[in-house]
C-alpha positions in Angstrom: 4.6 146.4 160.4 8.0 147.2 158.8 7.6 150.5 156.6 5.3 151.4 158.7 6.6 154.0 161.4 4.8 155.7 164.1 1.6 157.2 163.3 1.5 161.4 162.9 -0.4 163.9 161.8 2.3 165.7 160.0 2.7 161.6 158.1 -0.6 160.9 157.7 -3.4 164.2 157.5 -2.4 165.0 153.6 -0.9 162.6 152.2 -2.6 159.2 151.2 -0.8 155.9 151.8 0.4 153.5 149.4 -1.2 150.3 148.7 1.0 147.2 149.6 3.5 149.4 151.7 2.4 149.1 155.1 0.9 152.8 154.9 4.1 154.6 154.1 2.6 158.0 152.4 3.9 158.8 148.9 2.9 162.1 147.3 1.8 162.7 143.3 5.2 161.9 141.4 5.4 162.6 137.9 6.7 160.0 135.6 10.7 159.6 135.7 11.6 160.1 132.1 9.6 161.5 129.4 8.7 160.5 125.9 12.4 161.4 124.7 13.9 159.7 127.7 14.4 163.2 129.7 14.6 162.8 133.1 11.1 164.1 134.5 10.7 162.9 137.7 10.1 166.4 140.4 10.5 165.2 143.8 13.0 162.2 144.8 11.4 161.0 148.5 12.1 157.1 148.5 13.2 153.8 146.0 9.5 152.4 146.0 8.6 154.1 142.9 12.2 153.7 140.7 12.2 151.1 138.5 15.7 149.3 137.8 16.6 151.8 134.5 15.6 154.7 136.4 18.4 153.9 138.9 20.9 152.9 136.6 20.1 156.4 135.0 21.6 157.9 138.5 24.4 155.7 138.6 25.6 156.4 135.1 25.2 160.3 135.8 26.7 159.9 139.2 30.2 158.3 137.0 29.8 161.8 135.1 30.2 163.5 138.4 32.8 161.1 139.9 35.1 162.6 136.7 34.2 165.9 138.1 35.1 165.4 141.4 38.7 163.7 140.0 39.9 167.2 137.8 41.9 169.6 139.8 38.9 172.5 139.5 35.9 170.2 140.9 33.7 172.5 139.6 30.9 172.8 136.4 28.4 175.2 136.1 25.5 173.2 135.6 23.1 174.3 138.2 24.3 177.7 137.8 21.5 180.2 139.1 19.8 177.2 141.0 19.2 177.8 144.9 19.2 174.8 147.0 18.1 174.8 150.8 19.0 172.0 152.8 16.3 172.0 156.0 17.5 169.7 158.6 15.3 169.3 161.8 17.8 166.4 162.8 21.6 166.3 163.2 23.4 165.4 160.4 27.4 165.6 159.3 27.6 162.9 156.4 24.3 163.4 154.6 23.9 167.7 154.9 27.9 167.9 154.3 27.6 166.1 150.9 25.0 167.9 150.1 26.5 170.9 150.5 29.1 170.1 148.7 27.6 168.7 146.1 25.5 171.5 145.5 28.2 173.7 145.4 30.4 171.4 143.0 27.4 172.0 140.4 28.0 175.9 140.8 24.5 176.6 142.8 23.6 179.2 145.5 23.4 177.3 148.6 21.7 178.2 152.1 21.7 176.0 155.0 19.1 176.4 157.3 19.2 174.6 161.1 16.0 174.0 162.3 17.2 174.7 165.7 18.0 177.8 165.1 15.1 179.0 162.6 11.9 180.3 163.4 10.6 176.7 164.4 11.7 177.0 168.0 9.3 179.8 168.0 6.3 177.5 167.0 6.6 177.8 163.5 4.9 174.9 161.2 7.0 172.6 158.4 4.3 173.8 155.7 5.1 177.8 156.8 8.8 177.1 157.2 8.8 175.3 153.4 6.9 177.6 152.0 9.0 180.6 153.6 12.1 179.2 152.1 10.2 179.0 148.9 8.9 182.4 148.9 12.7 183.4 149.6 13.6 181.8 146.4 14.2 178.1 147.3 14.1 175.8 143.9 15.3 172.2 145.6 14.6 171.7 149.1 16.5 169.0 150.8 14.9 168.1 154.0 15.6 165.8 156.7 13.1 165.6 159.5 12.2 163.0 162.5 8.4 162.1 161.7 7.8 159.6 158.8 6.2 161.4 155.8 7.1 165.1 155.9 9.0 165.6 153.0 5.9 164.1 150.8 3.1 166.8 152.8 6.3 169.6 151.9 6.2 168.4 148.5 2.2 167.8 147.9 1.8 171.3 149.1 4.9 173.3 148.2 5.8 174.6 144.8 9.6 173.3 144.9 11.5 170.2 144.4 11.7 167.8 147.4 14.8 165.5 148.2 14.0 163.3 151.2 17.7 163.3 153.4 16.2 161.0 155.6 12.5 161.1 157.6 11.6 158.9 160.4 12.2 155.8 160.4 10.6 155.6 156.5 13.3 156.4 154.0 16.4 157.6 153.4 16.7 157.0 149.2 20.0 158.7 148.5 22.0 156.8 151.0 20.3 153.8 149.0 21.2 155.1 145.7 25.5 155.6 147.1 25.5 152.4 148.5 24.2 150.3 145.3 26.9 152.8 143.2 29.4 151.4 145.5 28.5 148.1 145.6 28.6 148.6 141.3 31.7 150.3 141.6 33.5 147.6 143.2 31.8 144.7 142.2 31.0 145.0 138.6 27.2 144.5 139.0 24.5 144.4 141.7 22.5 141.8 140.0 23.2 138.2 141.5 25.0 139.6 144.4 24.1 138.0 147.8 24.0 141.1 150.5 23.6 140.4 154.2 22.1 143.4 156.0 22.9 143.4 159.7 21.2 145.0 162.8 18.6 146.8 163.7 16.6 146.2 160.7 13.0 147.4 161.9 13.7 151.0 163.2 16.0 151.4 160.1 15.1 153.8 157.1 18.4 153.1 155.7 17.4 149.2 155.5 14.1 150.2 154.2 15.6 152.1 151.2 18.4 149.7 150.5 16.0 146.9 150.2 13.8 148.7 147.6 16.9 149.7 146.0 18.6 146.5 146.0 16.0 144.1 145.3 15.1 146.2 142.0 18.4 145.6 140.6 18.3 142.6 141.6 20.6 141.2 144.5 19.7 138.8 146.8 19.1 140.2 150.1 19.1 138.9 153.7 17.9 140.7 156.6 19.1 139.3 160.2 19.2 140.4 163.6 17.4 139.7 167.0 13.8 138.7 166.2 12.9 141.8 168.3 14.3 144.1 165.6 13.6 142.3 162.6 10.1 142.7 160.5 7.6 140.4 160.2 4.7 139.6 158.9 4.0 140.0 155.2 7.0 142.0 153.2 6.8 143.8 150.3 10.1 142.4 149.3 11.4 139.3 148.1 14.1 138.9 151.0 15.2 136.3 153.4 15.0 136.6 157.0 17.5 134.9 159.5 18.4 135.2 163.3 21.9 133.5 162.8 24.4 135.5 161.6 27.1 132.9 161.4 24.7 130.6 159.1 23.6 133.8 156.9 27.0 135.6 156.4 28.3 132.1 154.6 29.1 132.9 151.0 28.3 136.3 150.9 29.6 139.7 148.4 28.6 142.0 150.9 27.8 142.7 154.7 25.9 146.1 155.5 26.2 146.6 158.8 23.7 148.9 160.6 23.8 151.5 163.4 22.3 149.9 166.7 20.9 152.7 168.9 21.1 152.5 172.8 17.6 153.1 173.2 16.7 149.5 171.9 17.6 148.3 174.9 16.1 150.6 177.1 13.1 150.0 175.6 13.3 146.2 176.3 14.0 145.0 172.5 17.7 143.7 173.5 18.2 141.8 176.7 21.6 143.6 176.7 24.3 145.0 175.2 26.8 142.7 175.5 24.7 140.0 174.6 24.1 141.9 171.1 27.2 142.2 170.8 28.4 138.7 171.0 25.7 137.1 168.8 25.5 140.4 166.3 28.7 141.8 165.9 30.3 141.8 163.3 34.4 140.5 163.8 36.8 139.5 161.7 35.7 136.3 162.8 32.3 136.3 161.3 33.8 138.5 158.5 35.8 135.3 157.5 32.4 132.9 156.7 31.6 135.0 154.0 32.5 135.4 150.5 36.5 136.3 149.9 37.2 139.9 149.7 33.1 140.6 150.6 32.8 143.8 150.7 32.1 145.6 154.7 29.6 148.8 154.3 28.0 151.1 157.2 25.8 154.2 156.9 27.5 155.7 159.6 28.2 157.0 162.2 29.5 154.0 164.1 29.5 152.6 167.5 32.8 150.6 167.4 33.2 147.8 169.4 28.8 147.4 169.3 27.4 146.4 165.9 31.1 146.2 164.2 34.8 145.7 165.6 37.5 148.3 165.1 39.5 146.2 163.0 36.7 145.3 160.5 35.4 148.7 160.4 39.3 150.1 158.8 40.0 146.6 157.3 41.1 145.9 153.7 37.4 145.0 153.0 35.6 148.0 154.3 34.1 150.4 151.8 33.0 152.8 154.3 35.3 155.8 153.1 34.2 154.9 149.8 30.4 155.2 150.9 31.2 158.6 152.1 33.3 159.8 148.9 30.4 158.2 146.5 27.7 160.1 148.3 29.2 163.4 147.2 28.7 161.8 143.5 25.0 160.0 144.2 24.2 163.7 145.1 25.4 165.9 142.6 23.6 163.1 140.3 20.3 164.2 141.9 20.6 167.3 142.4 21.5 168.1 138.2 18.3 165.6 137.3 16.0 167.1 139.2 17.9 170.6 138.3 17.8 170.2 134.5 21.4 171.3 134.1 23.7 171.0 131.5 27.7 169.8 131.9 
């Protein structure tokens, strides 16, 4: 079942699962805003637990931090004396980049560890490796790790503050968060909006996330692909589910296009490439059947030519650049609400 990835210890031993979401774990979170409207929340590890005016909240800080980014000095000290760690036990440019950067924009100490060249290629666990890095002095630990559920066991068992950069295929909430800012950015509003996500939609924590995200603020969402890599069963979300993209791109504001990984079709799930790519790609073509000037988004990185064509991908309507820019902004958002800081 979708939001349901491969069983693990490390997902399942601590941390209970959620009821009505396919067994994805969720630790404790505190409330997000407090009696006076403070921000509250500790940990941010998916969009299943945001309501719609806690991630307008983000948005609206992440325009405070787009100003930032636009003066000459792209610098405040709001997280001044605030160490974040980003943990990675996966490659990453994009995601560990911006938040680097982001980190760094808000004036705090940042470390970056690999976990390829940590202690963990000498057997070292997550929970000693966290709480290592917390007993070094980590405040926010930004992790991104391969099996569904670590970052909720690091943050059920670890004094620090958790930001989920991606784990398994369950989550990845702050590319969510950058690509509902953009969609707001250049469309006004997310509400209403008719999105087409595109691909390989079961093995896909960035579909996951975006779906939470999206349906909350209410866009109407449809999920297509081969029936191989689509969900079934009964969802958690109010979406539409299609295996024709030329019928399901008509009339649409935006098209997310998703990543398709060779191993799909080594595994059987795709009778072959080339057939994906004539009934799934996304061409100028197809572009054309939806909505005028619909937007083009893709979490990256890309295979051109596969799930989206050259010229589509650096067209007048792709937002892709944007995505990247915005997730500098999503970030610094996060990283000064969970940080308490001050511009």
């Amino acid at each position: 079942m979708f939001g349901q990835s491969t069983p693990t210890s490390l997902a399942t031993a601590a941390v209970p699962p959620v009821a009505g979401d396919g067994g994805a774990p969720v630790a404790a979170q505190a409330p997000a805003a407090d009696a006076t409207g403070a921000w509250s929340r500790r940990h941010v590890l998916d969009l299943d637990d945001f309501g719609a005016d806690e991630i307008e909240h983000v948005l609206s800080t992440a325009d405070a931090m787009k100003e930032v980014l636009g003066r000459r000095i792209k610098q405040v000290p709001a997280l001044r004396g605030v160490t974040v760690v980003t943990l990675f036990y996966e490659a990453s440019t994009r995601t560990r980049v911006s938040f680097e950067l982001a980190a760094k924009h808000l004036a705090a100490d940042v470390v970056n560890v690999a976990a390829s060249s940590s202690s963990v290629t000498k057997g070292e666990s997550l929970l000693d490796t966290a709480h290592t890095l917390r007993a070094l002095g980590a405040d926010i630990l930004v992790m991104r790790h391969g099996e569904a559920g670590a970052p909720y066991v690091v943050a059920r068992h670890v004094p620090c503050q958790v930001i989920n950069a991606g784990d398994g295929w369950h989550a990845h909430p702050t590319q969510a968060l950058l690509d509902l800012y953009t969609l707001r950015e250049r469309l006004g509003t997310v509400a209403g909006r008719r999105v087409l996500i595109l691909g390989d939609i079961l093995h896909s924590r960035v579909a996951r996330s975006a779906i939470w995200g999206l349906t909350r603020m209410g866009a109407e969402v449809t999920l297509c692909g081969p029936a191989t890599l689509l969900p079934t069963g009964d969802l958690p979300w109010p979406v539409d589910v299609s295996h024709d993209l030329d019928r399901a791109i008509l009339g649409v504001d935006a098209v997310m296009v998703l990543r398709l990984q060779r191993e799909r079709q080594q595994a059987g799930l795709l009778p072959s490439l080339r057939e994906y790519i004539r009934v799934y790609s996304l061409t100028s073509e197809r572009l054309a059947r939806a909505k005028p000037g619909a937007l083009v988004m893709h979490p990256g990185p890309m295979n051109e030519g596969v799930e989206i064509m050259p010229d589509v991908a650096y067209g007048a309507q792709s937002v892709i650049a944007d995505q990247v820019t915005n997730g500098v902004a999503i970030r610094m958002a996060l990283l000064y609400l969970l940080g308490g800081g001050a511009l």
